[in-house]
Biotite code that builds the C-alpha atoms (Angstrom):
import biotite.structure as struc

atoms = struc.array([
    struc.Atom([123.158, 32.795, 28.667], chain_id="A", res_id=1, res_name="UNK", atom_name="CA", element="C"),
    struc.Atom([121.971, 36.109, 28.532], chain_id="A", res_id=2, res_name="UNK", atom_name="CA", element="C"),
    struc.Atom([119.349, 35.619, 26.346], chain_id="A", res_id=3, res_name="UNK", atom_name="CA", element="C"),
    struc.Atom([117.732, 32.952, 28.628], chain_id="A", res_id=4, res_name="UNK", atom_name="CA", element="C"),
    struc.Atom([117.732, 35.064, 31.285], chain_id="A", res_id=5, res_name="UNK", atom_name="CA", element="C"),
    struc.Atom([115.728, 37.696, 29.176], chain_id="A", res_id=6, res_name="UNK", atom_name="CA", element="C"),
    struc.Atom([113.350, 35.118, 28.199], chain_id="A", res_id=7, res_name="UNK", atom_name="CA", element="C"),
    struc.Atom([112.149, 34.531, 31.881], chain_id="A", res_id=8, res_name="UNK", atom_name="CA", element="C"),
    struc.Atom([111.828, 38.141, 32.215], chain_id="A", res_id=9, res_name="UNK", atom_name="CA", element="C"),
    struc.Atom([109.440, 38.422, 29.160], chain_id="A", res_id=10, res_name="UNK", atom_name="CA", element="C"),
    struc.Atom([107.677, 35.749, 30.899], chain_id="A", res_id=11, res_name="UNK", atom_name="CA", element="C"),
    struc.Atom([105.818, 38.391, 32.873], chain_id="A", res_id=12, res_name="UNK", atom_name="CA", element="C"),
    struc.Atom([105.495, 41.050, 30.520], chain_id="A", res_id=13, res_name="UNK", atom_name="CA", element="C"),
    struc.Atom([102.067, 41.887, 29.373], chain_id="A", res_id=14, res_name="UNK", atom_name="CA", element="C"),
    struc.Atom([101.160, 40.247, 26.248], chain_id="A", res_id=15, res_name="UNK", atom_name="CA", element="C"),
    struc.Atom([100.804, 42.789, 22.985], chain_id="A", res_id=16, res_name="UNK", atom_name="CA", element="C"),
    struc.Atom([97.468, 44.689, 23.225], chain_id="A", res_id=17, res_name="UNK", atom_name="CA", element="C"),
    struc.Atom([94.759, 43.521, 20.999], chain_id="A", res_id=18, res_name="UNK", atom_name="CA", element="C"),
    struc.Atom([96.752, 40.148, 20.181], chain_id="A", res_id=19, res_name="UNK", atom_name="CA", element="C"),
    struc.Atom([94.052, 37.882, 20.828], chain_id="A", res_id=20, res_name="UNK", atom_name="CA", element="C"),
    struc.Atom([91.524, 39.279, 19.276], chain_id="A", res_id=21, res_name="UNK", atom_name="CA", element="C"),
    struc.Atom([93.447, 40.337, 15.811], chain_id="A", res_id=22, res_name="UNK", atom_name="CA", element="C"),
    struc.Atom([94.124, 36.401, 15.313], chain_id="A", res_id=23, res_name="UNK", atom_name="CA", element="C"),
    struc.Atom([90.380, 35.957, 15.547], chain_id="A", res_id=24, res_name="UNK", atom_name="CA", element="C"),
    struc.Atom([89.693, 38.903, 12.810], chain_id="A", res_id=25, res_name="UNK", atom_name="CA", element="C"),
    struc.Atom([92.528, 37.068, 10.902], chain_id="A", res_id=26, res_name="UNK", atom_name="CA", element="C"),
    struc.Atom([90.718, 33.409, 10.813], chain_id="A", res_id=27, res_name="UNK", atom_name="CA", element="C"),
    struc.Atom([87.525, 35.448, 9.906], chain_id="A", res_id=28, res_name="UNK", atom_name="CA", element="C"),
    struc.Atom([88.587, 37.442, 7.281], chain_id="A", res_id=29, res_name="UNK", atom_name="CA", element="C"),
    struc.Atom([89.877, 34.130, 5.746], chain_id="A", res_id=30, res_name="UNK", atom_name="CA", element="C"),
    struc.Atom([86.851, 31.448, 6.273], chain_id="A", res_id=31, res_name="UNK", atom_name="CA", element="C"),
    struc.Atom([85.206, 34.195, 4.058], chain_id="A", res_id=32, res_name="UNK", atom_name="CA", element="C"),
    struc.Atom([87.380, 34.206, 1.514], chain_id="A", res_id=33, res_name="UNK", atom_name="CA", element="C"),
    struc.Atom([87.362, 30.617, 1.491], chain_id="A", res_id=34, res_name="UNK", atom_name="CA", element="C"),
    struc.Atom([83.784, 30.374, 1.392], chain_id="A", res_id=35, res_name="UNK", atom_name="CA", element="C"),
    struc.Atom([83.769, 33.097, -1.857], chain_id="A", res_id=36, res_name="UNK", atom_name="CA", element="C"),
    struc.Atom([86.609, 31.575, -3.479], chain_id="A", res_id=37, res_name="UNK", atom_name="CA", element="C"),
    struc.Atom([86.130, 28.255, -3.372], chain_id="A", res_id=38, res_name="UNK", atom_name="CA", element="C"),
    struc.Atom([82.710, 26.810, -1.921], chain_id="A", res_id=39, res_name="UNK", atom_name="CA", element="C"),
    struc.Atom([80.434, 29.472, -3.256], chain_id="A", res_id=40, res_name="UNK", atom_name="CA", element="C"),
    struc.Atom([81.599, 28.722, -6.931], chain_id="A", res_id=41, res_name="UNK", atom_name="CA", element="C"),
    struc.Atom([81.270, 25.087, -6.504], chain_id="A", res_id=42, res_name="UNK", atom_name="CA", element="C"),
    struc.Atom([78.192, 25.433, -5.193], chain_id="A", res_id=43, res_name="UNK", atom_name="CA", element="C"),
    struc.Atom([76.876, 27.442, -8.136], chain_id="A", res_id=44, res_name="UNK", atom_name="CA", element="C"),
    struc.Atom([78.132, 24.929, -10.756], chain_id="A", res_id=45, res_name="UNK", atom_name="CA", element="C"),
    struc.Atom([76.743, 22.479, -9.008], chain_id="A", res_id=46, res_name="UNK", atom_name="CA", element="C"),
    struc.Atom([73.382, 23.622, -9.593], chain_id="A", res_id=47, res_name="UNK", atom_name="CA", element="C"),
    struc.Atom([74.059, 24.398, -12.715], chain_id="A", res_id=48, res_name="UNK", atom_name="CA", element="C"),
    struc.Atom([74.911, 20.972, -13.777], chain_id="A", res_id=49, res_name="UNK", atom_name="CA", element="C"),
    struc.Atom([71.943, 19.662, -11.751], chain_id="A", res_id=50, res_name="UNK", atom_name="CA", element="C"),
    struc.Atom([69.797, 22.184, -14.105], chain_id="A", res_id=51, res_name="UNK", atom_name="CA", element="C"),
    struc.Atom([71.179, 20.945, -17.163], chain_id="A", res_id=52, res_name="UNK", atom_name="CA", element="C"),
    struc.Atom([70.782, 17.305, -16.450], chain_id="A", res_id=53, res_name="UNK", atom_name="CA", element="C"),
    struc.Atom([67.553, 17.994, -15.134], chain_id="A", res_id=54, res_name="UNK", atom_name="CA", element="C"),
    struc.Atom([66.688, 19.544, -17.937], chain_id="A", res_id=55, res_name="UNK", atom_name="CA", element="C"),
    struc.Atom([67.527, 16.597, -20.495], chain_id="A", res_id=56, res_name="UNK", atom_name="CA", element="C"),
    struc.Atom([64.690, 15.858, -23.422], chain_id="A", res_id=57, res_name="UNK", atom_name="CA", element="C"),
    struc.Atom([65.099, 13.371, -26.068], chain_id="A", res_id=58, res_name="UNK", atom_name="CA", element="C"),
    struc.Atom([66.668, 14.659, -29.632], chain_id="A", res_id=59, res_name="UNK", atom_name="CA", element="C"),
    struc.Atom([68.939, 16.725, -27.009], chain_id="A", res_id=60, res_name="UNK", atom_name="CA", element="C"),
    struc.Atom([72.899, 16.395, -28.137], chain_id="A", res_id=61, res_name="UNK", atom_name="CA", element="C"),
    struc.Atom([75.373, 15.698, -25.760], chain_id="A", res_id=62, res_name="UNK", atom_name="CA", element="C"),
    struc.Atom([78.919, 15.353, -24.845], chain_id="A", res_id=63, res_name="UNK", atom_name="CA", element="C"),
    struc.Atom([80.270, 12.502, -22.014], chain_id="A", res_id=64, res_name="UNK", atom_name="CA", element="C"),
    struc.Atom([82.857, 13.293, -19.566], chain_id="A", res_id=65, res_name="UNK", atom_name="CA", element="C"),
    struc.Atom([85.066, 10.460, -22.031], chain_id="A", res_id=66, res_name="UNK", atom_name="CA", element="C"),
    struc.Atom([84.370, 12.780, -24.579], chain_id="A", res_id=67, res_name="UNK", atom_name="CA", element="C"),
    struc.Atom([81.687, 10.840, -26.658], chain_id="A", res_id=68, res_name="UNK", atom_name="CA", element="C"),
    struc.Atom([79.274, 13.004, -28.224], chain_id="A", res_id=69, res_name="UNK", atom_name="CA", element="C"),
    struc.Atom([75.721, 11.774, -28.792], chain_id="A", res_id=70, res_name="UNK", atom_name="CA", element="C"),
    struc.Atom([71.754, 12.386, -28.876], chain_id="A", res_id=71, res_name="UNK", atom_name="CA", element="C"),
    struc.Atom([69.360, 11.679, -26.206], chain_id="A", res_id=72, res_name="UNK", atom_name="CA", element="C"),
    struc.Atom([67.211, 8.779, -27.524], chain_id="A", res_id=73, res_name="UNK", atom_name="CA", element="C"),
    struc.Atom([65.205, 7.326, -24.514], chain_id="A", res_id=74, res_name="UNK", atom_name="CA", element="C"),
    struc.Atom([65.172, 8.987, -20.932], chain_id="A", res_id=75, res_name="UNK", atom_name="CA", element="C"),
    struc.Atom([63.845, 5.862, -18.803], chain_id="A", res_id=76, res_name="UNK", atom_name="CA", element="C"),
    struc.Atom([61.377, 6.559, -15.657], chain_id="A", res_id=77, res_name="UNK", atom_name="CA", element="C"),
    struc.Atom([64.603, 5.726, -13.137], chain_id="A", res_id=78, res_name="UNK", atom_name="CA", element="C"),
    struc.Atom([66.007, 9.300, -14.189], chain_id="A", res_id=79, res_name="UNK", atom_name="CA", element="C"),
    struc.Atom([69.993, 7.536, -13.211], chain_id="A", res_id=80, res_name="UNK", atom_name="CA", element="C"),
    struc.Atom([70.460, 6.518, -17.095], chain_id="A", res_id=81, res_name="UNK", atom_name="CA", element="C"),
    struc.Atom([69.733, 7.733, -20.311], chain_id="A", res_id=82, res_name="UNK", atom_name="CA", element="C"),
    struc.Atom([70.019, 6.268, -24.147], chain_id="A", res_id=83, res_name="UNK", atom_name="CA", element="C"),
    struc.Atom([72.199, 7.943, -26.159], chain_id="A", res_id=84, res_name="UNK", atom_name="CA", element="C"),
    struc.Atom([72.820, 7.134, -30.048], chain_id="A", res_id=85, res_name="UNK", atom_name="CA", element="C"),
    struc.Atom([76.380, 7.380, -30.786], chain_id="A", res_id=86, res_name="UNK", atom_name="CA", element="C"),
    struc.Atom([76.401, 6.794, -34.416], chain_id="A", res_id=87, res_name="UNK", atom_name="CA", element="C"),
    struc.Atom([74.402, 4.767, -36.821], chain_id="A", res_id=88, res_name="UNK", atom_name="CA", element="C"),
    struc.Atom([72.805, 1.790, -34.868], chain_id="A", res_id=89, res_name="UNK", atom_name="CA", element="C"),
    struc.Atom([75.109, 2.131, -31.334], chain_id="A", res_id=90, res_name="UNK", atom_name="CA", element="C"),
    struc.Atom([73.007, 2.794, -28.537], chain_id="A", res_id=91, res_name="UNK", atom_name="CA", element="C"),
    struc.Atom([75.126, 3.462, -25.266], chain_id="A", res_id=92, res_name="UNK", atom_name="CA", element="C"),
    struc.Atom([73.051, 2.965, -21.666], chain_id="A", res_id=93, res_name="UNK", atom_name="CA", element="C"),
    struc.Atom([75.304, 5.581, -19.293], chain_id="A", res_id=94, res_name="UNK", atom_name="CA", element="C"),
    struc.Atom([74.657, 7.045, -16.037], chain_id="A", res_id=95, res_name="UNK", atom_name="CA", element="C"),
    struc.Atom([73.520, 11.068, -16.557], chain_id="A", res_id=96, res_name="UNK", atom_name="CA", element="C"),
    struc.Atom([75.927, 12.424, -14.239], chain_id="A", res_id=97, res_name="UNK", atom_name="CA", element="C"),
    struc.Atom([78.406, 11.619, -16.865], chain_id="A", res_id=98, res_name="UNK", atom_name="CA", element="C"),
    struc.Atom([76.949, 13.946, -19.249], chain_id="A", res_id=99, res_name="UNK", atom_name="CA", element="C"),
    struc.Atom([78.961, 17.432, -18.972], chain_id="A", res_id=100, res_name="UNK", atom_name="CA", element="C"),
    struc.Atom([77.763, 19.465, -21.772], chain_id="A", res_id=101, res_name="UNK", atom_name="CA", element="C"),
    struc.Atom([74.557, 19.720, -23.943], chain_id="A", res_id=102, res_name="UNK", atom_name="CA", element="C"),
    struc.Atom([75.665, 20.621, -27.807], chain_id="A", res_id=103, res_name="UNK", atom_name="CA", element="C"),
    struc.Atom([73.586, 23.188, -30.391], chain_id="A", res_id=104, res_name="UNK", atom_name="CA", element="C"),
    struc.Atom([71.588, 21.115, -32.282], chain_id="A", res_id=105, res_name="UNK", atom_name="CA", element="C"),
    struc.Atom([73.322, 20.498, -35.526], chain_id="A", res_id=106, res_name="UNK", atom_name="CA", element="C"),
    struc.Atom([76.913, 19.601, -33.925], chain_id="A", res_id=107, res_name="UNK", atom_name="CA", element="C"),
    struc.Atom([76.700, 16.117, -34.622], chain_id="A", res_id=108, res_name="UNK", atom_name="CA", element="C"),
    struc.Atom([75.765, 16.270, -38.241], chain_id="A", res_id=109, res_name="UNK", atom_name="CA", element="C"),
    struc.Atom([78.297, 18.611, -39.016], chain_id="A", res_id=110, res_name="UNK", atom_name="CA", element="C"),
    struc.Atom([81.076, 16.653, -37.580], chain_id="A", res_id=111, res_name="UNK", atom_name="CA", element="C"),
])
């Protein structure tokens, strides 16, 4: 009972100085780090993929996100798909966004 009583006698205390405004400075201090540690680095490899796939010329070799490795052998005027030999005669149609890496040239061969 005697700590109830307290209780409605902290009711009108004054609140902690500078308690308000140190939970703001907290939420601040992390939406940056948020924005460095996660969205900012997204962000950049994001571009960076947009670059490479962008960047995409025919005789280029590539690796799929299923791990297929390939050359570029048509880039059609829709710029969603590209032609890549896989080996010998096999000709896959894929979308480019599936395309995570571009290989030195020579990595095929030497496989």
């Amino acid at each position: 009972m005697d700590f109830i009583s307290s209780a409605y006698a902290a009711e009108g205390a004054a609140p902690p100085p500078g308690g308000d405004m140190s939970m703001l400075i907290i939420l601040v201090v992390c939406m940056v780090a948020v924005y460095f540690f996660v969205m900012r680095p997204n962000n950049k490899k994001r571009k960076e993929m947009q670059n490479l796939l962008n960047g995409l010329s025919v005789g280029d070799e590539v690796l799929t996100n299923g791990g297929i490795a390939g050359k570029v052998v048509k880039l059609p005027d829709n710029k969603e798909y590209v032609m890549v030999n896989v080996g010998g005669e096999v000709v896959m149609q894929m979308k480019r966004n599936y395309i995570v890496a571009v290989l030195p040239k020579g990595t095929i061969e030497s496989m």
